[in-house]
C-alpha positions as CSV (number, residue, x, y, z in Angstrom):
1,X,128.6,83.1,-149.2
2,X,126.2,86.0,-147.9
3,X,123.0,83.9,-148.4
4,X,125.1,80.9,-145.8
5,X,125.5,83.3,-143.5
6,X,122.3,85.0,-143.2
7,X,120.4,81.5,-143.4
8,X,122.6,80.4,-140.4
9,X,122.1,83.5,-138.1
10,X,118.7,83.1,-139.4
11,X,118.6,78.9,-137.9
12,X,120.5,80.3,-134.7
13,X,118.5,83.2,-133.9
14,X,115.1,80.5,-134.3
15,X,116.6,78.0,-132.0
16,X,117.6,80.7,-129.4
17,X,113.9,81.9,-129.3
18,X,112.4,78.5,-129.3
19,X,114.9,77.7,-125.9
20,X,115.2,73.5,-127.7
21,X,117.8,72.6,-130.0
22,X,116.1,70.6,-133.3
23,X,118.0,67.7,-133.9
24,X,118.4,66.7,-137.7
25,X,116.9,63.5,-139.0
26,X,119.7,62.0,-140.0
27,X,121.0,61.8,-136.2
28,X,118.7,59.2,-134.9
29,X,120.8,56.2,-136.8
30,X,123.8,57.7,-134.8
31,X,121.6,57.9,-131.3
32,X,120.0,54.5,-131.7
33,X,123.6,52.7,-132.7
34,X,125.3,54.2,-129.6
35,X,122.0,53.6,-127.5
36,X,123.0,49.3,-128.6
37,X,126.1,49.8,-128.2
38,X,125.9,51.4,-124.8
39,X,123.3,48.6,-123.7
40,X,125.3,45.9,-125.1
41,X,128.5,47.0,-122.9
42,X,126.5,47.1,-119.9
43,X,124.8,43.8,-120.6
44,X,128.3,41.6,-121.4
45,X,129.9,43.5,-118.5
46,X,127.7,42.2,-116.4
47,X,127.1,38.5,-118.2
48,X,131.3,39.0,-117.3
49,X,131.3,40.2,-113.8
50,X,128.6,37.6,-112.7
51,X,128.9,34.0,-114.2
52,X,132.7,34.2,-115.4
53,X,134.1,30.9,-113.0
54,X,137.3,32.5,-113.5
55,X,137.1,35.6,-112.4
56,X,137.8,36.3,-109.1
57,X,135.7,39.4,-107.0
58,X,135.7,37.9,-103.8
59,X,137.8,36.1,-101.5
60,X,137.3,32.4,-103.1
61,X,140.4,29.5,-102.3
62,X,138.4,26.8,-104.0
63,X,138.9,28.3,-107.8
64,X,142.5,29.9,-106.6
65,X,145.1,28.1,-108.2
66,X,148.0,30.2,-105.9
67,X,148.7,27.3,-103.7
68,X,149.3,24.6,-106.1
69,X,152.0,27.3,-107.6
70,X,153.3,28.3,-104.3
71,X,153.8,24.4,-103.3
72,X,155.3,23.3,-107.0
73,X,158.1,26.5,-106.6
74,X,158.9,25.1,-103.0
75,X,158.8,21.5,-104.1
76,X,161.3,22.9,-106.7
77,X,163.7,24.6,-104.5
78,X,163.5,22.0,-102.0
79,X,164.8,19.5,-105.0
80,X,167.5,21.6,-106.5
81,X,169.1,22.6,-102.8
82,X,169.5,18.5,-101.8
């Protein structure tokens, strides 16, 4: 257990002098799969936001469907009160 000890105050005293934190190899899988992953959300999101028909961000009556609803529950209420 002594040698693990001095060999890591050894690793953190180098990396305090050198003012840069060495990354290990093995990391850059990890940073290139969350580097997709984080282009990929912003990319759907977007291919979402702008070309989904359905979705509504501004004010648009042709693709709202509230009136047809609106007019069936009054059509409805109208029927079952006569």
């Amino acid at each position: 257990m002594k040698a693990a000890s001095v060999l890591l105050n050894a690793a953190k005293q180098q990396t305090r002098k050198k003012g840069k934190v060495d990354v290990p190899v093995e990391m850059y899988p990890l940073f290139a799969a969350v580097g997709v992953a984080i282009t990929s959300l912003g990319y759907f999101t977007y291919r979402h936001f702008a070309y989904d028909k359905q979705l509504r961000l501004w004010k648009n009556p042709d693709l709202s469907n509230l009136d047809v609803v609106l007019n069936k529950a009054a059509e409805e209420e109208k029927s079952k009160s006569e």
